[in-house]
DRENZASE-66451 format. One record per residue: residue in one letter; x, y, z of N, C-alpha, C, CB in turn. Coordinates in steps of 0.1 Angstrom, whole numbers, plus 5000, padded with zeros to 4 digits. Glycine has a CB too. Layout:
BEGIN
AXYZXYZXYZXYZ...
//
This chain:
BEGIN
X097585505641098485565632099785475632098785705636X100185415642101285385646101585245636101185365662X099985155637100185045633099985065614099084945641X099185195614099185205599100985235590097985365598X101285325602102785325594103785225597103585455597X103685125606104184965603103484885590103784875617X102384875587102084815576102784845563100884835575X102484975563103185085552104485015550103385255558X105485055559106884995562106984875551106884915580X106184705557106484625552105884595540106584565560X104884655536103584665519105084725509101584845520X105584845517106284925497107984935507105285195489X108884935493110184975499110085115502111284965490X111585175511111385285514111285395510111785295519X111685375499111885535493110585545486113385575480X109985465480108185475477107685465485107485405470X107785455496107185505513107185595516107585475525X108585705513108285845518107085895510109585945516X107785865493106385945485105085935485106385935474X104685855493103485825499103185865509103285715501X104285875518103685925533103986085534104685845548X104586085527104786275531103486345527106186365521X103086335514101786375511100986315522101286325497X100786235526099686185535099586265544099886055540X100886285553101286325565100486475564102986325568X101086545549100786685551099286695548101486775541X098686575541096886595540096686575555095786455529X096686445564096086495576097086615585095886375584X097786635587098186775592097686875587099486805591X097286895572096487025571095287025576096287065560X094686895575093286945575093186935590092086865565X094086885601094186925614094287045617094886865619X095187125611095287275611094287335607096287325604X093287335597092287365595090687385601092487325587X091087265611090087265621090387325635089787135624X091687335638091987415648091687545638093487395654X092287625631092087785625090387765628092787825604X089687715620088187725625087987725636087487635622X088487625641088187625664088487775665089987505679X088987795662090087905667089188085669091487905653X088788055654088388175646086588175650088788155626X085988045657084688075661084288075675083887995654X085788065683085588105695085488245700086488045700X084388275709084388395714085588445723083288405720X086288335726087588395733088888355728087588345747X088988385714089688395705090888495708088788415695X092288425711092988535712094188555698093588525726X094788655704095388695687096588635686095888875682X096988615675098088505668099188575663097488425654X100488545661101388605660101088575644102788565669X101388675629100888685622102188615609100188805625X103088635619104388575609104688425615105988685612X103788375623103988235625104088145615103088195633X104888075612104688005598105088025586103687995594X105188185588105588285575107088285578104688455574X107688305589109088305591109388275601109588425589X111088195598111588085605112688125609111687975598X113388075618114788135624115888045618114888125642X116688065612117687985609118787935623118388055597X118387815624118987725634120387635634117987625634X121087635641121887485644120887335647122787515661X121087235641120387105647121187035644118987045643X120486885646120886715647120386705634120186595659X121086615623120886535613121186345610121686615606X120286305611120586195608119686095600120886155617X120385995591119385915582119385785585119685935569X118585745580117885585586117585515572115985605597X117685395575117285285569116385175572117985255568X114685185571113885115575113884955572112985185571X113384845576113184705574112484625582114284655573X112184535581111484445594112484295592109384405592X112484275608113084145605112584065615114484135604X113183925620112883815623113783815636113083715611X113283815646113983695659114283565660113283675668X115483585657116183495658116983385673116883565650X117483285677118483255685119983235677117983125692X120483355689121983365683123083225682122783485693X122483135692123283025694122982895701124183075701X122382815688121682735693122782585695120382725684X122982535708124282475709123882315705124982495726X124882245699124482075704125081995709124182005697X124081955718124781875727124881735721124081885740X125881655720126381515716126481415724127581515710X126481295720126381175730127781185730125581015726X128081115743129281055749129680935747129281075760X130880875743131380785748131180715734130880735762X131680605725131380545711130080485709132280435707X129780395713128580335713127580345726128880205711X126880405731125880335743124080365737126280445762X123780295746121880285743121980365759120680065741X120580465755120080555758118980505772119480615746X119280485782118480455792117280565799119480415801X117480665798116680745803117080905797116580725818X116080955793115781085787115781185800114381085778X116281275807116281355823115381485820118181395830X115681535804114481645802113581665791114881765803X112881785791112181775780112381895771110981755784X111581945763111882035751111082145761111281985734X111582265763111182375766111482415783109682375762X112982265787113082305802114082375803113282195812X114482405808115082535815116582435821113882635829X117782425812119282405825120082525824120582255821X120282425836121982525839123082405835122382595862X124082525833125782385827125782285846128582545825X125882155837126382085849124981985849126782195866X124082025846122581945848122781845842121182015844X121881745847122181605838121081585828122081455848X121281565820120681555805120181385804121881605791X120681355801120881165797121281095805121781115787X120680955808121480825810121780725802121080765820X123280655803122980525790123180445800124080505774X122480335796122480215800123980125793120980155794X125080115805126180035800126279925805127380085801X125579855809126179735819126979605812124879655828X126379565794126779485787127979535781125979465779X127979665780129379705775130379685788129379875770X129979725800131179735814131379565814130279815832X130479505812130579335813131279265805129279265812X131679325793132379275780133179325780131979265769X133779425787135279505792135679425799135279655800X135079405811136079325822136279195813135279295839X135079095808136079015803137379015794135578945799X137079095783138179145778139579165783137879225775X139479235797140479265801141079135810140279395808X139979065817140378925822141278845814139478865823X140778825803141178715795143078775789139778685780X142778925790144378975783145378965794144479165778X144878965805145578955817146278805817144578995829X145378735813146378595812146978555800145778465815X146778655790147278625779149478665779146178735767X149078795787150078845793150778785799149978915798X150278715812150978605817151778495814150378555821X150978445804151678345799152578375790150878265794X152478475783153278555772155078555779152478745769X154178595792155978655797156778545805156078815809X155578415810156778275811157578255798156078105812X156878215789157578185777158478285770156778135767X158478345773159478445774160378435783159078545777X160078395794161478375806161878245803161078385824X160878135800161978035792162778015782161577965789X162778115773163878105766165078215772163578125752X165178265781166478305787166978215795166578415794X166378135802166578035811167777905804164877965815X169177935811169677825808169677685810170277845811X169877595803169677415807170777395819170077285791X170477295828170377245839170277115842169677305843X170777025851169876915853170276755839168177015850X169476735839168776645832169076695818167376635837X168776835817168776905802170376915798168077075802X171076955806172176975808173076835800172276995824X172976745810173576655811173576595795173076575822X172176545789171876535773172776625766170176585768X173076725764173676825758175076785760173276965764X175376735770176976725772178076535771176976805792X176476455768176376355764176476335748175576315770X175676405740175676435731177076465720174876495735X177576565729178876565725179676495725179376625729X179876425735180776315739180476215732180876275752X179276185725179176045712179676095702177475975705X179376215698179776305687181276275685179376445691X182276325697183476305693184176145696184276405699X183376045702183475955699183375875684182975945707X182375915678182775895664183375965656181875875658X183876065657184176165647185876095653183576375651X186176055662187775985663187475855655188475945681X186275745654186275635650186475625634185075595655X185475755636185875815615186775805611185775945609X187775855619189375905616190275795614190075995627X189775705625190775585624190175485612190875505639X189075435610188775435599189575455586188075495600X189275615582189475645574191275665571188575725574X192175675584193375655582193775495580193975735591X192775445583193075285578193475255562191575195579X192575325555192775355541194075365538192175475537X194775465538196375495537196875335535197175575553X197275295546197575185544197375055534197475165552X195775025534195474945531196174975510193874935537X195775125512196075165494197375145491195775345489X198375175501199575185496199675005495200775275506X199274935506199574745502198874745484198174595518X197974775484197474735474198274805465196074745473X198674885467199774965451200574855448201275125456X201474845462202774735459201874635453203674655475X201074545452200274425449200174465435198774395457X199874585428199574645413201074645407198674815413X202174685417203674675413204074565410204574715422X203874435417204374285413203774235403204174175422X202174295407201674205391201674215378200474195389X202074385378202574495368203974395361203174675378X204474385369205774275369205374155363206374235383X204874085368204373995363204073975349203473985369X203374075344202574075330203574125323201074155328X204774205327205674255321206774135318206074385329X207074055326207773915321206973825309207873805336X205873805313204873695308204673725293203273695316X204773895292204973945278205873935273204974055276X207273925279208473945273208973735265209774025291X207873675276208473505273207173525262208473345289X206373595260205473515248206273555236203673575248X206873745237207473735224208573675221207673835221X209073625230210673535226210173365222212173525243X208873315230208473245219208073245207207973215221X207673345202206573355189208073395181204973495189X208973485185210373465176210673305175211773545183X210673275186211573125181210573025174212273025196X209673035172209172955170208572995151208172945182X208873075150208973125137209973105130208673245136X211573035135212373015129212372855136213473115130X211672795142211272675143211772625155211772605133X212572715164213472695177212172655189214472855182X210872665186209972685197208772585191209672845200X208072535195206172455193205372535195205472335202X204372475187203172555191202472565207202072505183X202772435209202372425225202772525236202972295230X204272525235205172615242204772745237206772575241X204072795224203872945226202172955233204073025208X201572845235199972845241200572875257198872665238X201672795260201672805274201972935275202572715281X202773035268203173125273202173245269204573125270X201373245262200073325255199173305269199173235237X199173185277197773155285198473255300197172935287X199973235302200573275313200273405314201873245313X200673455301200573605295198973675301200573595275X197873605299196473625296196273615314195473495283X197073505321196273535338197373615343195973365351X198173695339199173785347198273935342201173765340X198073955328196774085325195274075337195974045304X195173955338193573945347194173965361192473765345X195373915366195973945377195874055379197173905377X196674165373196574305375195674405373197274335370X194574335366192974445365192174415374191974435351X192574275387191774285396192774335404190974165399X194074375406194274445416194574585415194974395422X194274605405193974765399192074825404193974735377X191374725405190074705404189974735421189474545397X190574625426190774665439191074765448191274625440X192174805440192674985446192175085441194075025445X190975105431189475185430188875135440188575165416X188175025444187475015451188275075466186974885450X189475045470189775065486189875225485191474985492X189975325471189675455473188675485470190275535470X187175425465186075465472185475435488185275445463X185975365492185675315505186675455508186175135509X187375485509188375575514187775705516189475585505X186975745502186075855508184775845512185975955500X184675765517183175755518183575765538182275565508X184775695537184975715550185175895549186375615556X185875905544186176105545184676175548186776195525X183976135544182376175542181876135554181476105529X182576015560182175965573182476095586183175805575X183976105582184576205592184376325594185576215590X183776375580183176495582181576535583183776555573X180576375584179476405592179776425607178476295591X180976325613181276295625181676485629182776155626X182076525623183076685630181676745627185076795617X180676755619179276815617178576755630178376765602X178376665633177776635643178176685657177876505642X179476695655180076735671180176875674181476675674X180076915660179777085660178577135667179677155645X177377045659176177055668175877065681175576985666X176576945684176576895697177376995705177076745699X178177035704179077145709178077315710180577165695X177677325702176877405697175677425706176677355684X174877315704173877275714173777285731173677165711X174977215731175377255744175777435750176577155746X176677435736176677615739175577685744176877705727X174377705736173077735734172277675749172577655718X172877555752171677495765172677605778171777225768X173877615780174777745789174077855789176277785785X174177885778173978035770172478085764175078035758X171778055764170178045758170278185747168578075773X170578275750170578385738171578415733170078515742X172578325731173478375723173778355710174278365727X172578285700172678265690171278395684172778105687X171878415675170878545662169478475662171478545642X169178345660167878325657167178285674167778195643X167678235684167078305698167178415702167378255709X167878505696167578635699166278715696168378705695X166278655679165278725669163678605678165978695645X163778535679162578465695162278535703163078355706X163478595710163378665724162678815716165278675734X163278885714162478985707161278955699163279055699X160678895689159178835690158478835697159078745690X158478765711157978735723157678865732158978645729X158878915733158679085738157779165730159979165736X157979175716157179255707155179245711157779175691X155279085713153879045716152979025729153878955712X154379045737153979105754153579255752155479095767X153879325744153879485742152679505736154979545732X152279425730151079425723149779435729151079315716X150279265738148979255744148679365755148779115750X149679405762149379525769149079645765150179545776X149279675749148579795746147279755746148979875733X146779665742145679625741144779595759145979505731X145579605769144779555778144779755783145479385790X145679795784145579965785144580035775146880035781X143979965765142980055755141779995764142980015734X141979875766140179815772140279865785139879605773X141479905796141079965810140680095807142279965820X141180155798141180325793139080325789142680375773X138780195780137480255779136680215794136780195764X136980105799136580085811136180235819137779995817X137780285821137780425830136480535826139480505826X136280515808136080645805134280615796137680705793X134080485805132780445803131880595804132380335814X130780635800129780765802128280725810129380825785X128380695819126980685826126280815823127080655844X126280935822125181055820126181165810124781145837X125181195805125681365797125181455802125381405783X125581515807125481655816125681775806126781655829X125281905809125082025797126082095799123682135797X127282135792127882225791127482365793128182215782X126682385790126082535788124782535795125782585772X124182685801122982705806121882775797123182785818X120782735796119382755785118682675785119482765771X118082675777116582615775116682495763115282755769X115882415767116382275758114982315746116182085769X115582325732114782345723114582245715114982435718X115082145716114282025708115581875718114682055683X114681785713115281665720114981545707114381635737X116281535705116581435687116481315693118281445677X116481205702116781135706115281045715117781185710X115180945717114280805722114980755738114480645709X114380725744114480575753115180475742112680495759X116380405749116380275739117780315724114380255731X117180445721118280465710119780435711118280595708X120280355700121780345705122680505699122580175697X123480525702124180685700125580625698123980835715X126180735687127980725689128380845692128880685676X129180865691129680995695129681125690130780985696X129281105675128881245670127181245670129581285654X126581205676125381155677124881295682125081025686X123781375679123281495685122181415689122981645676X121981475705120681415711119681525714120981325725X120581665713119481765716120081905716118781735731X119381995713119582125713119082205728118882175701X120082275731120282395738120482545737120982385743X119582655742119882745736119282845747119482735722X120482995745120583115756119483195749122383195757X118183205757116883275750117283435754115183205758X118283455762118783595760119583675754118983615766X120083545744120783535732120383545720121083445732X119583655714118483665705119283755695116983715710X119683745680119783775670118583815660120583705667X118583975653117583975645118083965628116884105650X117483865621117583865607116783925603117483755601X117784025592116884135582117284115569117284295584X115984145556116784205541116684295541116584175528X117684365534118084485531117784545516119384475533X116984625510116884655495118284705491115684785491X118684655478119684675471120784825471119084645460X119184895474119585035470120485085483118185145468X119985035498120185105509121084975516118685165518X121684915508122584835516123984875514122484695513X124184965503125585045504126185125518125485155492X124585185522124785245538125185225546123985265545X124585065546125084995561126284955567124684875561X127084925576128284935582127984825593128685095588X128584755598129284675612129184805619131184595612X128884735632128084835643127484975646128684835651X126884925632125385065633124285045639124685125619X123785155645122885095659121185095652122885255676X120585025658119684965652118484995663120084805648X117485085663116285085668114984985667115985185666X114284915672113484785667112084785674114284645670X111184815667110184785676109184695669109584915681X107684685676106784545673105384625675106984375686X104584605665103084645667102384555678102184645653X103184455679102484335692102984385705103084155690X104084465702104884475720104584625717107084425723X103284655724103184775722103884875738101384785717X105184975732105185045743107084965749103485005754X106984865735108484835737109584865727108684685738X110684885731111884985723113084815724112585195737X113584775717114484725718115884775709113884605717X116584795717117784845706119184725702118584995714X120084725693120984675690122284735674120284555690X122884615670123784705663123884585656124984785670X123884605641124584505630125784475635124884555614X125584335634127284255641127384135621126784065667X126384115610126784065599125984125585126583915602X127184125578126284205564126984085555126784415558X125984015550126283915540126983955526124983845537X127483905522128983945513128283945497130583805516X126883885496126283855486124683915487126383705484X124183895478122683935479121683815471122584105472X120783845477119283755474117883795467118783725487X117483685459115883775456115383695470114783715436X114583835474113283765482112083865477113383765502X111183745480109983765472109083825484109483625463X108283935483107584005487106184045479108484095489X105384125490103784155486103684225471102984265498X105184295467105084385458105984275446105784555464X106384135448106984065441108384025440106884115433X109184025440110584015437111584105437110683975426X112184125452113184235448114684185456112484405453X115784265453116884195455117684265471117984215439X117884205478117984235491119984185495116484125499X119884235507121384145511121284165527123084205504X121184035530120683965543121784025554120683775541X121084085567122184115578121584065590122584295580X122184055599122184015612122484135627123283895611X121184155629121684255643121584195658120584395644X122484235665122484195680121084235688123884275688X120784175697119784225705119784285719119184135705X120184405723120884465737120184435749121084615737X119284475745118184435759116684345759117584605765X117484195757116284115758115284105774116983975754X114284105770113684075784112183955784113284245792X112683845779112083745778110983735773112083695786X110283905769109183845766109183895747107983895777X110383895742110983905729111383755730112184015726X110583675718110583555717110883545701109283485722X112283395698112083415687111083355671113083415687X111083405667110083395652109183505654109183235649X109083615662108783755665109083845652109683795679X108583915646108784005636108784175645107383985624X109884225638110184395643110284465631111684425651X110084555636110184665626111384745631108784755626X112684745616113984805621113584965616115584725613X114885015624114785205621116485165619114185355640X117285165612118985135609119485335610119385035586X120485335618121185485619121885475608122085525633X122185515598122985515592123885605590122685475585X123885695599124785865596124485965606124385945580X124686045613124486075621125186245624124585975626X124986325621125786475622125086565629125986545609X125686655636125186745647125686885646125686695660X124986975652125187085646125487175632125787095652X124287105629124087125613123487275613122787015606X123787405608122987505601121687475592123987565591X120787445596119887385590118387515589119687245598X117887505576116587585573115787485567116787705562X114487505563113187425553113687395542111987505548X113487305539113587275523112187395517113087055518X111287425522110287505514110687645513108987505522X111887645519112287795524113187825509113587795542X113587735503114087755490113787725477114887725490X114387865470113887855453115287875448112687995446X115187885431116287895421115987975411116587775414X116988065409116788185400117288105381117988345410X117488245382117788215364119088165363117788345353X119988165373121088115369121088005380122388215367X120187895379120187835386121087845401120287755378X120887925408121587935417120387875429122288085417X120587865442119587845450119687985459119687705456X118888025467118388145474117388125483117788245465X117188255489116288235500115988345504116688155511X114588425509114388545511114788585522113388585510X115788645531115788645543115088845545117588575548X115288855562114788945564115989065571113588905571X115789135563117489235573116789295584118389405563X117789365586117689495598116389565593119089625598X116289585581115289705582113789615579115689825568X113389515581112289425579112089405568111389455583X112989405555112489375546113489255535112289505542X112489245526113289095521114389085513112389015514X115189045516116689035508116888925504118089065515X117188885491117488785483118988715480116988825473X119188605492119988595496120588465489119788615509X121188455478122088315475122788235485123188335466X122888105483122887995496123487895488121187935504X124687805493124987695489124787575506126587725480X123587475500123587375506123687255503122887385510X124287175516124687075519123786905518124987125532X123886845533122686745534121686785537122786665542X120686675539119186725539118486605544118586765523X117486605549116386545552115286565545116186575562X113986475547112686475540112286665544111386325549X112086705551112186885551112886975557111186945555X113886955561115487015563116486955555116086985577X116987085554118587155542119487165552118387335531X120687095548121987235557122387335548123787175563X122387445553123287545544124587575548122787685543X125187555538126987545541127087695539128187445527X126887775531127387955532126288015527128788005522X126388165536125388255529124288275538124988205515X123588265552123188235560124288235574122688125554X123388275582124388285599122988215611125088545607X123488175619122088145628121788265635122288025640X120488215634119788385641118988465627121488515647X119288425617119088495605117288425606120388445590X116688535599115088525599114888555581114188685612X114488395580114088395565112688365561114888305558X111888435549110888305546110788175546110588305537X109688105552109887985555109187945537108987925573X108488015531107887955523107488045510106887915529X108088025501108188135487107288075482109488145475X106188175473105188155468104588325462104388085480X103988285452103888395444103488495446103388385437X104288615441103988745449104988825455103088725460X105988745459106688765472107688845458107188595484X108788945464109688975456110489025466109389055446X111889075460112889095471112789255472114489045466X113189285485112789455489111189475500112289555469X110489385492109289405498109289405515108389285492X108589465520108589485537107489365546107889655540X108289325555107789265563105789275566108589295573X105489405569104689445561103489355554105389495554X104389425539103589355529103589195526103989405516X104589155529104489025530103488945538105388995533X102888975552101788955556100488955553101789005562X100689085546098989145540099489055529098489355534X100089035520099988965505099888795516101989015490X099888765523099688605524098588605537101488515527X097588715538096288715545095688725532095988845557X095988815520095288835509094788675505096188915497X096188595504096388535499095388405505097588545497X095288355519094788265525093488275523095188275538X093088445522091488445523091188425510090788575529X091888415503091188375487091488195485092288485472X092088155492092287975491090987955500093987875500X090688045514089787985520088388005513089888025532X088088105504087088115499086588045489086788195498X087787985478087687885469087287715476089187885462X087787705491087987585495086387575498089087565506X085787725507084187695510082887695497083887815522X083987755488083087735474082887565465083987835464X083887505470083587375466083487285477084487335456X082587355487081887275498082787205509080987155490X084087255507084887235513084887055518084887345523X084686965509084286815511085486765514083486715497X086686795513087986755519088686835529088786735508X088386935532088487015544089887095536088786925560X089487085520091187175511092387085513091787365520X091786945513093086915518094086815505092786805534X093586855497093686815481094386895474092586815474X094687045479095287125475096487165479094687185474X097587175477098887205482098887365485100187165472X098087445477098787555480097687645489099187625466X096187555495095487565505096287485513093987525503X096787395514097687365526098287445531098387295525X098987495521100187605526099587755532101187645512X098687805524098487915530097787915539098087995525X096587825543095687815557096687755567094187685556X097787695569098887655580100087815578099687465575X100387835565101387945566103087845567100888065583X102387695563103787615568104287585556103787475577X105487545553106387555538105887405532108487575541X105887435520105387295512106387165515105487325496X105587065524106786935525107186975537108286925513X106887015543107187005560105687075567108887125566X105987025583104587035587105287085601103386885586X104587235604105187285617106887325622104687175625X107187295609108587345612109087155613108687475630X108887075621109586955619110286925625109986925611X111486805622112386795632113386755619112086685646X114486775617115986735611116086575612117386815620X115686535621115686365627114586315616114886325648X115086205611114686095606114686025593113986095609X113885985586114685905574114785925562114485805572X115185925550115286045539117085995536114786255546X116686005521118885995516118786145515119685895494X120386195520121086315521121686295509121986355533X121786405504122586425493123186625495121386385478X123886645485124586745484124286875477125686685480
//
């Protein structure tokens, strides 16, 4: 039976499950009742039956609660990955396998580094003298001249102002030489200024006849070398003042030169006191800084080389991504780990019954394979969307949840299938009667026959509450303790006596039972609802009275 109503489960959704199983339930329950009443009725030691059994019910306090059926999937809640260490290494030895069993701290992997540790140290060798040498030349330019160096520097100067006085005298030579040559431009100036004055007093006299031609040639030719006189010493004293600056030009390479030299020597005392050996000295520093970040990155990977990867976490290795030989970087997954007592169950949910559901509603789970096992837990995810999944009956729209698993005991493995039971509501001390126990009059009211003091039937209006597949609560009109028909059926009227109600439903049984042995009784009556009812005496839609527990939507 057990496995027949798991199949059921996962073949139809739930609510076309009840309508299928309730009828079912009450065909075999009747016709079980029907073979007991026969057992019963052909034994010679047949004893007597209470005759209102079935016929009337006590109105009770109970438990109410409704469920939401599903099957789902075993899952692992937390499957971890473990990553290679360190940027580059090749994979020297694999330490486990897929299905072993660690604890945190176990060693997983080895890599093979020796070419990497070998090409570190040189690295770091070769920076080590890079450094070295970085920071002589560095200390040579603070290092003042001395010596030999010294001495150049301070020789240097001393030619320097040796010519830069030679310049001077030189060039104050000039002075002199320009002013002689002025006077020399003054006499000849003179000169040509006479030589002029006798040519015109010839060419007068000689126009009134006082003078010859001869005597005006001599004084025209005297005239002509006293002009050439004075344009070569005019000629002259341009030339003695470009010589003059050329010396000036002389004197002031000489003061340029000795500046240097002065200069130089400063610089050979003083090594950093000029802007552009400073802007050297800081260079030099800048690239001593360098190379030592760089010899601190290659000791740092040195330090932080990864000979093994060891497991963070304790479980069971469920897959191994990785070779002998493989090279890995650091986001490299080489394998999965995972807590097998860590088991999450994935469910869908039909559209209709996922409004129910809630974060941490407890979740009953069992397996037609684990026969005799109970596993319980509680939705810890209800997906925010919904899905078609396709099923035996076709296409229907679901929304995927996730329940915790409370008591794993290893031998719940996952890709396991369960069958869920979801609590979805849960109330206690409910006033609760049959659903068979009630009818509706003409003013649609609902009612119920109950039985007074004096044994007879009173027709008692009722307003009820929630409900189950064959429990009602009644909110008013009803007290516990109250003794009502469990099952209205024709005949019955209000007033009538305890009594007659008996005889009218013995009348009544023995006329279903004689119809039922008239058509050979081939289904043991179990085809009929209202031979159900009267050979049991139990209310239509419940069987034995029942229990308030289990699954069915409440409504109002």
């Amino acid at each position: 039976m057990k496995k027949i109503m798991s199949f059921l489960k996962r073949l139809v959704p739930k609510r076309k499950l009840f309508r299928i199983l309730i009828p079912l339930i009450l065909i075999i329950a009747i016709a079980a009742a029907v073979i007991i009443i026969r057992f019963r009725a052909s034994s010679n030691n047949r004893r007597e039956t209470d005759p209102t059994m079935g016929l009337i019910e006590t109105v009770s306090t109970q438990d109410l609660s409704e469920t939401v059926t599903a099957s789902g999937t075993v899952l692992l809640n937390d499957e971890i990955e473990v990553y290679a260490e360190g940027d580059v290494n090749i994979v020297r030895s694999i330490l486990v396998e897929e299905g072993d069993v660690v604890t945190a701290g176990d060693l997983l992997v080895e890599y093979d580094i020796d070419d990497t540790k070998e090409s570190l140290e040189n690295s770091i060798r070769d920076l080590k003298r890079d450094i070295e040498s970085a920071e002589l030349s560095l200390q040579s330019l603070s290092l003042a001249a001395t010596g030999s160096d010294l001495e150049k520097f301070q020789d240097a100067v001393t030619t320097a102002e040796i010519n830069l006085q030679n310049a001077n005298v030189t060039y104050n030579g000039y002075t002199t030489k320009l002013s002689q040559q002025q006077t020399t431009i003054d006499t000849t100036q003179t000169d040509v200024d006479r030589a002029q004055k006798d040519y015109d007093n010839c060419l007068a006299l000689m126009e009134v006849g006082g003078a010859t031609q001869s005597e005006l040639d001599d004084c025209e030719y005297a005239l002509t070398n006293a002009k050439d006189t004075l344009t070569k010493a005019q000629d002259d004293y341009n030339d003695l003042l470009d010589e003059q600056e050329s010396a000036r030009l002389s004197v002031l390479s000489a003061e340029n030169s000795l500046s240097e030299a002065q200069t130089a020597l400063y610089e050979g005392q003083n090594p950093l006191s000029s802007e552009s050996s400073q802007i050297s000295y800081k260079q030099q520093q800048l690239n001593i800084e360098a190379l030592k970040d760089s010899l601190s990155d290659y000791e740092q990977d040195l330090a932080e080389l990864v000979y093994y990867t060891y497991a963070d976490v304790s479980g069971t290795v469920t897959e191994v991504c990785i070779d002998e030989g493989t090279y890995t970087e650091e986001n490299t997954i080489i394998m999965y780990v995972a807590d097998f007592n860590d088991l999450i169950v994935s469910a869908n949910i039909e559209e209709y019954d996922a409004p129910l559901l809630a974060l941490g509603q407890k979740v009953t789970m069992t397996s037609d394979g684990l026969e005799d096992k109970v596993y319980t837990g509680t939705i810890i995810k209800i997906s925010p969307s919904a899905d078609d999944t396709s099923t035996n009956m076709g296409t229907e729209t679901t929304v995927p949840i996730e329940i915790s698993v409370d008591n794993p005991d290893g031998i719940l493995k996952p890709g396991y299938s369960l069958d869920l039971e979801i609590t979805v509501s849960e109330m206690s001390d409910l006033l609760m009667i049959s659903t068979s126990s009630i009818s509706r009059d003409e003013n649609d009211e609902s009612f119920v026959y109950r039985i007074n003091n004096e044994n007879k039937l009173e027709k008692t209006v009722i307003t009820t509450g929630d409900s189950s597949d064959v429990y009602i609560e009644v909110l008013s009109g009803l007290s516990e303790g109250d003794r009502i028909v469990s099952s209205i059926f024709d005949g019955i009227e209000e007033g009538m006596t305890l009594e007659e109600l008996i005889e009218l439903n013995s009348a009544r049984t023995a006329e279903i039972s004689a119809e039922s042995k008239a058509a050979g009784n081939e289904n043991g009556g179990m085809n009929n609802d209202r031979n159900n009812q009267a050979n049991q005496m139990l209310p239509s839609g419940g069987f034995g009275g029942g229990s308030p527990q289990g699954g069915g939507p409440m409504g109002r």
